[in-house]
Structure formats: structure tokens, C-alpha cells
C-alpha positions, 0 to 999 in steps of 0.5 A, spaced: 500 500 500 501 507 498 503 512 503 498 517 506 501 522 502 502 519 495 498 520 489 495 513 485 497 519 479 498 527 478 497 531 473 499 539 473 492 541 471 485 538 471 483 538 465 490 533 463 486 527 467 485 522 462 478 520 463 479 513 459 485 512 464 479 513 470 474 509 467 480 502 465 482 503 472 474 502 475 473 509 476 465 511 477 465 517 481 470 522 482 472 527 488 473 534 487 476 539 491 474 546 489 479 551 491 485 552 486 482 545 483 477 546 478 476 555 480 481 559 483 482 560 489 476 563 493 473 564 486 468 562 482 470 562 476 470 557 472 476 556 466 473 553 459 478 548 460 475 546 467 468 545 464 469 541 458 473 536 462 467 536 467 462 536 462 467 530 458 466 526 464 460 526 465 459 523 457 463 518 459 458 516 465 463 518 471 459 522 477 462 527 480 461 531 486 464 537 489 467 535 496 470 542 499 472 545 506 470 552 504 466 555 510 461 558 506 457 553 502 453 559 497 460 559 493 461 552 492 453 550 491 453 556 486 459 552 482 457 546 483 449 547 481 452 551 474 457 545 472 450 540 475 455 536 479 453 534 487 457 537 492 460 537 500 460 543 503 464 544 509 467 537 509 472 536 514 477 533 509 483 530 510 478 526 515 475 520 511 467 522 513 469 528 509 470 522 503 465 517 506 460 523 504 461 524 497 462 516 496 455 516 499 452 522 494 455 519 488 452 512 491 460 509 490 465 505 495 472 506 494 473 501 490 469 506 484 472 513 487 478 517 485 479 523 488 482 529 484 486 535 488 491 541 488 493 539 496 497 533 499 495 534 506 487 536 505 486 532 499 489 526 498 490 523 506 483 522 507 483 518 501 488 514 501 487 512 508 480 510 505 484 506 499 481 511 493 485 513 487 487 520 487 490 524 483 495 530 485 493 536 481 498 543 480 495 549 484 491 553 479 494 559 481 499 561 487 495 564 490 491 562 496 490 562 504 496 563 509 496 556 512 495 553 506 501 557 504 505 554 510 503 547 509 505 547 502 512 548 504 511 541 507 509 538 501 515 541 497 519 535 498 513 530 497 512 533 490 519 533 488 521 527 489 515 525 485 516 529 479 524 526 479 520 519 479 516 520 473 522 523 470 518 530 470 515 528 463 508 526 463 507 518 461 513 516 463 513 509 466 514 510 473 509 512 480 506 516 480 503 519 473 496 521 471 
């Protein structure tokens, strides 16, 4: 078994994940983070990148819902009702009820799931502990919450080593890749 902190793959943006990749995996249902994930952070704006991916996996029949720790659910209910996906509000990531809540929204298991983010610690340990793939995403922007500032100096070395696994290049044979 993986770590806690290691991504099934990672991708730098989340309209680069291969949808078919998902789907040959066993993937049925998908996990998003919001902030720095689909939108930027705090925002609500959503990049046309960003909505084909969402509307190319809908296509391909994966269920999708938002699974987001922002405190105030009007901007991550706006977003997830104008991409037509469900969505966790105030989900309390990294623990594993906050995926449990999504798993039972998309009416998934772990087995089926992935969970898709820009953030280590928030996105991917409450997944991996419950044994979801997870995709590992390059923020959106640099710019985000103070704390999330200082947890990414603890994510530095994890993503590098990572990227020198792969080779940096994309597709290359080595864990983890997207």
C-alpha cells in the first residue's frame, strides 16, 4: 500500500486527467476539491478548460461531486449547481467522513472513487487512508490562504521527489503519473 501522502497519479492541471485512464482503472465517481482545483482560489470562476473536462466526464458516465472545506457553502453550491455536479460543503477533509460523504452522494465505495486535488495534506490523506485513487493536481494559481501557504512548504519535498520519479515528463513509466 501507498503512503498517506502519495498520489495513485498527478497531473499539473485538471483538465490533463485522462478520463479513459479513470474509467480502465474502475473509476465511477470522482472527488473534487474546489479551491485552486477546478476555480481559483476563493473564486468562482470557472476556466473553459475546467468545464469541458467536467462536462467530458460526465459523457463518459463518471459522477462527480464537489467535496470542499470552504466555510461558506453559497460559493461552492453556486459552482457546483452551474457545472450540475453534487457537492460537500464544509467537509472536514483530510478526515475520511469528509470522503465517506461524497462516496455516499455519488452512491460509490472506494473501490469506484478517485479523488482529484491541488493539496497533499487536505486532499489526498483522507483518501488514501480510505484506499481511493487520487490524483495530485498543480495549484491553479499561487495564490491562496496563509496556512495553506505554510503547509505547502511541507509538501515541497513530497512533490519533488515525485516529479524526479516520473522523470518530470508526463507518461513516463514510473509512480506516480496521471
Amino acid at each position: 500500500m501507498r503512503g498517506l501522502t502519495r498520489p495513485t497519479m498527478m497531473a499539473e492541471r485538471i483538465w490533463e486527467v485522462d478520463l479513459e485512464a479513470l474509467w480502465e482503472r474502475g473509476v465511477r465517481g470522482v472527488l473534487l476539491d474546489l479551491d485552486n482545483t477546478l476555480v481559483d482560489w476563493n473564486a468562482e470562476e470557472l476556466r473553459p478548460p475546467v468545464r469541458a473536462w467536467v462536462e467530458a466526464a460526465k459523457q463518459r458516465g463518471l459522477r462527480l461531486c464537489l467535496v470542499s472545506n470552504a466555510l461558506y457553502g453559497r460559493r461552492v453550491k453556486r459552482v457546483a449547481k452551474e457545472l450540475g455536479i453534487a457537492c460537500v460543503v464544509r467537509a472536514g477533509k483530510p478526515l475520511p467522513r469528509a470522503f465517506r460523504r461524497g462516496m455516499a452522494l455519488l452512491d460509490t465505495d472506494a473501490t469506484c472513487t478517485c479523488a482529484i486535488g491541488d493539496q497533499v495534506f487536505t486532499d489526498l490523506v483522507g483518501a488514501n487512508w480510505l484506499g481511493l485513487a487520487t490524483v495530485l493536481l498543480a495549484p491553479l494559481t499561487p495564490k491562496e490562504s496563509p496556512h495553506t501557504r505554510l503547509i505547502r512548504l511541507l509538501e515541497r519535498p513530497l512533490r519533488r521527489r515525485w516529479k524526479g520519479e516520473r522523470g518530470g515528463r508526463p507518461g513516463e513509466e514510473g509512480a506516480p503519473r496521471g
